[in-house]
Structure formats: structure tokens, C-alpha cells
ZAMARGU-4260 file (C-alpha; in steps of 0.2 Angstrom, whole numbers, plus 5000, padded with zeros to 4 digits):
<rodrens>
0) 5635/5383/4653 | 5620/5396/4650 | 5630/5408/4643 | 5641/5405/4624 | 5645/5412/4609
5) 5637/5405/4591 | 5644/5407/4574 | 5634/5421/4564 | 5621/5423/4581 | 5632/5431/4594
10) 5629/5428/4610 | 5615/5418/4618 | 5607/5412/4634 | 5601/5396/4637 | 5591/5391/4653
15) 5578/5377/4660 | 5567/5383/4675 | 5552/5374/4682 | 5553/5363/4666 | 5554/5377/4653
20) 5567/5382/4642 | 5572/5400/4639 | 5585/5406/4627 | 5589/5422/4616 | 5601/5426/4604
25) 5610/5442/4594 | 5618/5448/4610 | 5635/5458/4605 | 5644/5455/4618 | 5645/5441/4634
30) 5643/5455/4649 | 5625/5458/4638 | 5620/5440/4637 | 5624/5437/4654 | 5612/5454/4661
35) 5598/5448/4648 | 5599/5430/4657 | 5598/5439/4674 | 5585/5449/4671 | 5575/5434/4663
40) 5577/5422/4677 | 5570/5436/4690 | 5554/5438/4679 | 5552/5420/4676 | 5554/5420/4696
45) 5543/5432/4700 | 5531/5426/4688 | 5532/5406/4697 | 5530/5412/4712 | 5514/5424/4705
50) 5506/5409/4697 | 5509/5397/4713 | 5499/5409/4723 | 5486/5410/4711 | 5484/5389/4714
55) 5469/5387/4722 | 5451/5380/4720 | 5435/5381/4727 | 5430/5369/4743 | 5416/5363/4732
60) 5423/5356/4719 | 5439/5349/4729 | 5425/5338/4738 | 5418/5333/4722 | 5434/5328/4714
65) 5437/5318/4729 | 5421/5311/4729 | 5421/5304/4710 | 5437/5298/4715 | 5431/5287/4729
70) 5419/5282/4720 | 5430/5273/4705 | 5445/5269/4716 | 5437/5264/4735 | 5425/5253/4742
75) 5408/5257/4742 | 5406/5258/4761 | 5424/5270/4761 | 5413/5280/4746 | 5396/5279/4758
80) 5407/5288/4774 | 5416/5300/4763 | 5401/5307/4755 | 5392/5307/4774 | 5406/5318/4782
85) 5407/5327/4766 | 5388/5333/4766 | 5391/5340/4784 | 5409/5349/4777 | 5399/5357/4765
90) 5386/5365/4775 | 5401/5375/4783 | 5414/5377/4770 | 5403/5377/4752 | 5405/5394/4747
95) 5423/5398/4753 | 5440/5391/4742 | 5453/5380/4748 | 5466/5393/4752 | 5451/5405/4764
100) 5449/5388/4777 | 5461/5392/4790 | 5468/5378/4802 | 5461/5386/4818 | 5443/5386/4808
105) 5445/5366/4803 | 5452/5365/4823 | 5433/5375/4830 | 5424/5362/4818 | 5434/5346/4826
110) 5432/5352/4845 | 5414/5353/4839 | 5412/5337/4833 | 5421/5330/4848 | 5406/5334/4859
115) 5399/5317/4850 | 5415/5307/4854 | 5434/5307/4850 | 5433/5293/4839 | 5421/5305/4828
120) 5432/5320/4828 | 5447/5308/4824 | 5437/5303/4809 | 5433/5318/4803 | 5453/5324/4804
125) 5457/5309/4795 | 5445/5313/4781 | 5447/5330/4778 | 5467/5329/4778 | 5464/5316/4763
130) 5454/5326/4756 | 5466/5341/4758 | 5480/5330/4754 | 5472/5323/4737 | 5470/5343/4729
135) 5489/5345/4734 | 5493/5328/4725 | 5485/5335/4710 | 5491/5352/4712 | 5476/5361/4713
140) 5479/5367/4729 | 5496/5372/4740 | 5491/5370/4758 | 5481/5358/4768 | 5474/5367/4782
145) 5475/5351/4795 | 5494/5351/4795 | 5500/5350/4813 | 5482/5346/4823 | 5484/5332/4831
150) 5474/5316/4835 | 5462/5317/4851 | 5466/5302/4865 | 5454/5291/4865 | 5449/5277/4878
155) 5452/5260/4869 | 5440/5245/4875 | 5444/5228/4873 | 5432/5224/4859 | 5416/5212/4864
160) 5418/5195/4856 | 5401/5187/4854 | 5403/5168/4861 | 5398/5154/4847 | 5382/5150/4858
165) 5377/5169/4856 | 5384/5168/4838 | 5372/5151/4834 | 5358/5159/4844 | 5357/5175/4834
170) 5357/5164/4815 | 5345/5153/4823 | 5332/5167/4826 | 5334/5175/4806 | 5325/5167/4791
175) 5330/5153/4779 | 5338/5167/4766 | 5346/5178/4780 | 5353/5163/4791 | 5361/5157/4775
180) 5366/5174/4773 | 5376/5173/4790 | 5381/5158/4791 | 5392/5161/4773 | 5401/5174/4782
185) 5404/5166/4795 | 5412/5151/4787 | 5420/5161/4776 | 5422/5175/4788 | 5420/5186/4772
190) 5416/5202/4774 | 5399/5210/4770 | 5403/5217/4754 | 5412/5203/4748 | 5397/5191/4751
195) 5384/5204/4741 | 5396/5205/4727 | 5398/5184/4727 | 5390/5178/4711 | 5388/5161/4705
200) 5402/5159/4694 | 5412/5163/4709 | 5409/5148/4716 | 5419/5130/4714 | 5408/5116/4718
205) 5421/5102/4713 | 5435/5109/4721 | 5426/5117/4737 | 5432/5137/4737 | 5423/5153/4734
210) 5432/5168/4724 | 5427/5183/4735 | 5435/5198/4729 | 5439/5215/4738 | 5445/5235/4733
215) 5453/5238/4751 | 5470/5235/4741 | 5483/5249/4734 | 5479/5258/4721 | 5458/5252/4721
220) 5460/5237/4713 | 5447/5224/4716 | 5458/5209/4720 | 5451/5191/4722 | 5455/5178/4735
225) 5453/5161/4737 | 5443/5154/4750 | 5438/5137/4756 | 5421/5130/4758 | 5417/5119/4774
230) 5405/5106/4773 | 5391/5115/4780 | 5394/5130/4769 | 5394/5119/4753 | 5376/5111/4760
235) 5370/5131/4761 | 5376/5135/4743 | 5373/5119/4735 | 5355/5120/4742 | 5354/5138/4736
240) 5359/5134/4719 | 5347/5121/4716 | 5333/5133/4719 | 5341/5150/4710 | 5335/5159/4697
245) 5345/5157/4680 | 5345/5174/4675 | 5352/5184/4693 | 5368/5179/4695 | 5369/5184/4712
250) 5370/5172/4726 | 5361/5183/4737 | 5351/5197/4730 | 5334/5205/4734 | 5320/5213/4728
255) 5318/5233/4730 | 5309/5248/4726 | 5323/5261/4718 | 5316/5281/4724 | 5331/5285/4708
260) 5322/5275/4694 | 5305/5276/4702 | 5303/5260/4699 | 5304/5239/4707 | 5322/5234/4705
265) 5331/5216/4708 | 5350/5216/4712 | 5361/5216/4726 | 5362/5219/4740 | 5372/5236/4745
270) 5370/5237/4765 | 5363/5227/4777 | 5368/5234/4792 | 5351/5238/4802 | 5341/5219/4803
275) 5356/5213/4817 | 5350/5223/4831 | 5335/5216/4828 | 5339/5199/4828 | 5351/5199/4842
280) 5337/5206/4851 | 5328/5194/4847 | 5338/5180/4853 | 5341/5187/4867 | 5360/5192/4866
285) 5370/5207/4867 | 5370/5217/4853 | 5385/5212/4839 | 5388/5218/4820 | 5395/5209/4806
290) 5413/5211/4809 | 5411/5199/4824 | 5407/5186/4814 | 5422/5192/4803 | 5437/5196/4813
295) 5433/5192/4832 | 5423/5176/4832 | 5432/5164/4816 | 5451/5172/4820 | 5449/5170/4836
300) 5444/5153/4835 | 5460/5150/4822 | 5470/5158/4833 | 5465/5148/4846 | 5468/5131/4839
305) 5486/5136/4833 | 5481/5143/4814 | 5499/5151/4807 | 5494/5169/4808 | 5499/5168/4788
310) 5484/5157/4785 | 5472/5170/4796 | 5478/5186/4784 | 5475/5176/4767 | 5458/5171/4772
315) 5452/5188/4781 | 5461/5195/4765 | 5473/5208/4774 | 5485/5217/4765 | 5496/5221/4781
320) 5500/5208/4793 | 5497/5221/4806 | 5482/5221/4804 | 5477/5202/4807
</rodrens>
């Protein structure tokens, strides 16, 4: 009841809109309390709806929210693709706000980026919609101007699995370091960030398992797993570790010169993604990345000798079982 009578005040109104409480008092009779509410619920109205419109941010600093978000809740290679796409947005989009990027503009910028391929434009529709998404979560913003454009087909490939020969052939032609690089995320079938961030304490020698840990869970988290070690992967770290350095931590780490401090640095390693090619050509093979060695090669080979699909997403450290 909004409207009552109180003892020595008259008559009041009392309401609750968009969490805020209104009330007034001294009214002498009900038919005024009651216009009095009326006319306060149509300016409290008015005013919502005012203020809701005003809601809005600049492009600019949406990205960069987004960005330092990725950066304390994602993985670094998520953090790394963001900020790729986001540096091509920004040449577009910087000096406009949220609300001024119309749909049909974002849909111009995506038929673009077709011209490269689907899959890019689909990347970039995914992005920006998160993006979008994340300033409407926070209430920064009211629309996201990606609602309702849809997903370009795309022409799926069954996905090259490199054979054990061409797999072998291609750690046989790396150095000592890098071969025992591969070969650990092979046995392990780890993948590339997890093996950088691998230190030595993460590693059971008695009991034969490695602790790799990952962020691709809810929420950011970087979640450990336990992870068996095979007898040849034991030789490899065992080996390593009877030639490490006791103050680097790191299993595998390298020397590099840092453009940000100006300076030699030692730490580890962040990507490694351009020293395959070389090595499969090298050996001789077709052209493979890491995620072959992850994913196609050692769950194939599980799946193939009758590994419970169960035991496959533990070790390649899936959160869905759709995805194994």
C-alpha cells in the first residue's frame, strides 16, 4: 500500500523504483497523497528513462577495459588475439562512442575482413560481440551493435593428423633443448602454455606426474591438473634437472633481449610458434603446429587403443566433454 494515513503527519506516499525509495508526508487529504505519488512516479520515470539514454561510453575505453580484463582473467594467447583484433578496431572506430557504431557499419567491417577468409570475419564477430557484451554486463553501455548478424559458412576440412613417423622425424631434426621441448608435449600432450609455465617444483619425481596448470576454465582461474610421466619423459626431465640452474625455476626458459627494459633478460618462454615451420621443413614433412602434437596425434592414439574418452578430457585438460 503506497498510499496511508500517519498519526500527527497526515498523509504519505511511499514507493520503491529502480531500487530507490520515495516518500512524502503532510498531505491533508488521501486524493492529495495519491496525485503527489502520481506525479512523482512520472518524473522519476521520465528521469530513468533520461539517464538510461545518457549510458554510454567511448569505443576507446570500452576496448581498454576489456583489454585489462583479458589480461587478469584470460590466457595470455586469448590476451595476445584480443589485443591483435583490437588494434585493427581501433583504427576504425577510436574516436566514435559505443552508441554512434551502428550494426550495418560493424556489418561493412566484417564483409571486409571476409575478403581474407570466413573463418577471419567469424573471429572478428565473435570478438567484438564480447567486447560489446562485456560494457552491457557492466552497464556502461545499452546496445551491442552485433545483435542479429549471423555467422559466415565456412568450408570445414578434416584436420591433417601428422603420422608418428612424420611426428618423430620433425623432433629428430630440433636441438637437444627444443627436442626435449617437444617431446614433453608430446608425452604429456600439454599444451604450449602450460609447458612454458611448468616449473620445477611442479614436477614429482617419485611418484611420476607433472602439475601443469591452465586459465581456459570459468571464471579465469588458473586450475592445475595431474599428469602422468612416461618413462622416456622422466629420462628427459630427470636429465634436465641434473644440469639446471638453481636459481631459474623454470624447466624451460631462455635468454632474450627485452626492447621494454632495454636490456638482456632470462625467463620464460611466452610463444614459440615460428621455429615449426622451420623444422618440418627441415625434416622434410608437411607443415604441422603444436596442437597436433596435443590434440590429433596423442588423442588419436588413445582413442585408438580404446582410452575411456573420460581419461582423454582429464589429460588434455577439457572442461567440456564436447570438446574432447
Amino acid at each position: 500500500m503506497s498510499v496511508y494515513f500517519v498519526k500527527h503527519k497526515g498523509w504519505r506516499y511511499d514507493f520503491t523504483a529502480e531500487g530507490k525509495r520515495y516518500t512524502a508526508a503532510w498531505f491533508e487529504t488521501k486524493r492529495a497523497a495519491k496525485q503527489a505519488e502520481a506525479e512523482r512516479r512520472e518524473a522519476t520515470a521520465k528521469l530513468f528513462e533520461s539517464s538510461e539514454m545518457q549510458i554510454d561510453m567511448g569505443f576507446l575505453e570500452l576496448v581498454n577495459r576489456r583489454l585489462d580484463y583479458a589480461m587478469a582473467f584470460s590466457s595470455k594467447r586469448h590476451y595476445d588475439d584480443y589485443r591483435y583484433l583490437a588494434n585493427r578496431w581501433i583504427k576504425v572506430w577510436s574516436g566514435l562512442n559505443c552508441s554512434e557504431i551502428t550494426q550495418d557499419a560493424v556489418e561493412r567491417f566484417i564483409l571486409e575482413r571476409s575478403r581474407l577468409s570466413a573463418q577471419t570475419a567469424n573471429k572478428e564477430i565473435r570478438y567484438l560481440r564480447a567486447t560489446f557484451n562485456f560494457g552491457i554486463k557492466k552497464k556502461w553501455i545499452v546496445s551491442n551493435p552485433t545483435e542479429g548478424l549471423e555467422f559466415l559458412p565456412v568450408e570445414k576440412r578434416v584436420k591433417y593428423v601428422p603420422s608418428q613417423e612424420n611426428i618423430e622425424k620433425v623432433i629428430a631434426s630440433a636441438d637437444e633443448d627444443t627436442r626435449d621441448y617437444l617431446q614433453t608435449i608430446h608425452d604429456t600432450m600439454a599444451r604450449v602454455s602450460e609447458i612454458n609455465r611448468l616449473c620445477w617444483d611442479d614436477v614429482n619425481f617419485q611418484d611420476k606426474f607433472l602439475l601443469l596448470y591452465t586459465r581456459k576454465k570459468k571464471g579465469g582461474h588458473l586450475t592445475p591438473r595431474k599428469v602422468p610421466m612416461t618413462q622416456r619423459l622422466f629420462e628427459i626431465l630427470s636429465k634436465r634437472f641434473d644440469k639446471r640452474k638453481p636459481d631459474k625455476p623454470w624447466v624451460f626458459w631462455h635468454r632474450y633481449w627485452s626492447s621494454k627494459e632495454g636490456k638482456w633478460c632470462e625467463g620464460p618462454f611466452g610463444d614459440r610458434k615460428k621455429f615449426m615451420r622451420t623444422l618440418c621443413r627441415k625434416a622434410g614433412v608437411r607443415y604441422f603446429r603444436f596442437h597436433a602434437l596435443r590434440r590429433h596425434s596423442g588423442a588419436s592414439v588413445m582413442d585408438n587403443n580404446n582410452v575411456p574418452i573420460g581419461a582423454i578430457q582429464r589429460i588434455l585438460g577439457h572442461e567440456n566433454r564436447k570438446t574432447t
